[in-house]
N, C-alpha and C positions, 0 to 999 in steps of 0.2 A: 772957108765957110765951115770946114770941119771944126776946128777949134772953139766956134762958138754953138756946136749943136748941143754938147754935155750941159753949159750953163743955163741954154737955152728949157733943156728938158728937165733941168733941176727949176726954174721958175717957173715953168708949167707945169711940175706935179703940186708943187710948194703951193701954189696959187689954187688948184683944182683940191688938194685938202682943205686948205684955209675956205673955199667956198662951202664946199661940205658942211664943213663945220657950222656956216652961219645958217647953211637951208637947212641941215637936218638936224633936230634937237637931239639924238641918240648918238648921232656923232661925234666924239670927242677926239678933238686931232692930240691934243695933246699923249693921250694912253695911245695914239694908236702909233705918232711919234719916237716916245720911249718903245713901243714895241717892235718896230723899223730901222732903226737907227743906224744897225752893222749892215743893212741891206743897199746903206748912201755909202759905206764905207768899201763895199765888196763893189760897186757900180764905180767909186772912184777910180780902186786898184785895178780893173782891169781896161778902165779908160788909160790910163795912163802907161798899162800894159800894151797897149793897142799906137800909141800915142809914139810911144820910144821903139817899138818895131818897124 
């Protein structure tokens, strides 16, 4: 059950921006995206740190 919690919580933030974006018209996922981007990167590596330990 652990190996599917990461995927899991990447399609429910993925899904709760993309919603964002259609309620609130100031919200742009896209710039908010580009501005987040190394923070899916740093959430991988230490899944994965966590993963092989």
């Amino acid at each position: 059950m652990k190996n599917n919690l990461f995927p899991a919580l990447i399609l429910i933030v993925l899904g709760a921006l993309l919603l964002a974006d259609n309620l609130i018209p100031e919200f742009r996922i896209w710039s908010t995206l580009i501005k987040w981007w190394p923070l899916a990167l740093i959430a991988l590596g230490v899944s994965l740190l966590f993963k092989k330990g």
